[in-house]
C-alpha positions in Angstrom: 0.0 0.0 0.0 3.1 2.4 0.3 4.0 2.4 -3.2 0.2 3.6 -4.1 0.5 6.2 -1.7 3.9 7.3 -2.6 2.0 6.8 -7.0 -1.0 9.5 -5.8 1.3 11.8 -4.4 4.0 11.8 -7.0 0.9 12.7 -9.0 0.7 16.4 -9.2 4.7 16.6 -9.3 4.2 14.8 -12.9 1.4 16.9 -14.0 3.4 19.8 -12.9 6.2 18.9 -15.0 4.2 17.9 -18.1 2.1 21.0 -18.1 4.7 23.7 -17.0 7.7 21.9 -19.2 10.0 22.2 -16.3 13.1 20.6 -18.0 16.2 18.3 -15.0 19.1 19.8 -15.2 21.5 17.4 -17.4 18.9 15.4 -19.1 18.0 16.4 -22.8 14.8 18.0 -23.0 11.9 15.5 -24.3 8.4 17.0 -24.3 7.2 13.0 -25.0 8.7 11.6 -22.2 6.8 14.2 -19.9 3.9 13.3 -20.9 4.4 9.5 -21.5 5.1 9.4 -17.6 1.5 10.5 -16.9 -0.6 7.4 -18.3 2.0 5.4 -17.5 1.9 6.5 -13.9 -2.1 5.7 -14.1 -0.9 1.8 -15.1 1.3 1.6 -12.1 -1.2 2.8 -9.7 -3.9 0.2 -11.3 -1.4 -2.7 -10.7 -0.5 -1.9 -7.0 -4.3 -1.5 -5.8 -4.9 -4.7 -7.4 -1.2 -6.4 -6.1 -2.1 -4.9 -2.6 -6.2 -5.6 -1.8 -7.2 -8.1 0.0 
């Protein structure tokens, strides 16, 4: 249950960065990888509820 609580509150961090294109320091600038971390953030939350309920 940890990791889906540590999923939903990474959440607005990765909308933050998709939306406001905040680019790391040393890592080349990819729009598409922004936003690919989104849905795929969505997938990972799916498979620990379901890995974690009862």
């Amino acid at each position: 249950m940890g990791v889906f609580a540590l999923l939903l509150a990474m959440w607005p961090a990765n909308m933050h960065h998709a939306m406001a294109q905040v680019q790391v320091e040393g890592l080349p600038a990819s729009q598409a990888a922004l936003w690919v971390r989104v849905p795929l953030q969505l997938v990972l939350l799916a498979w620990a509820w379901w890995y974690t309920r009862d």
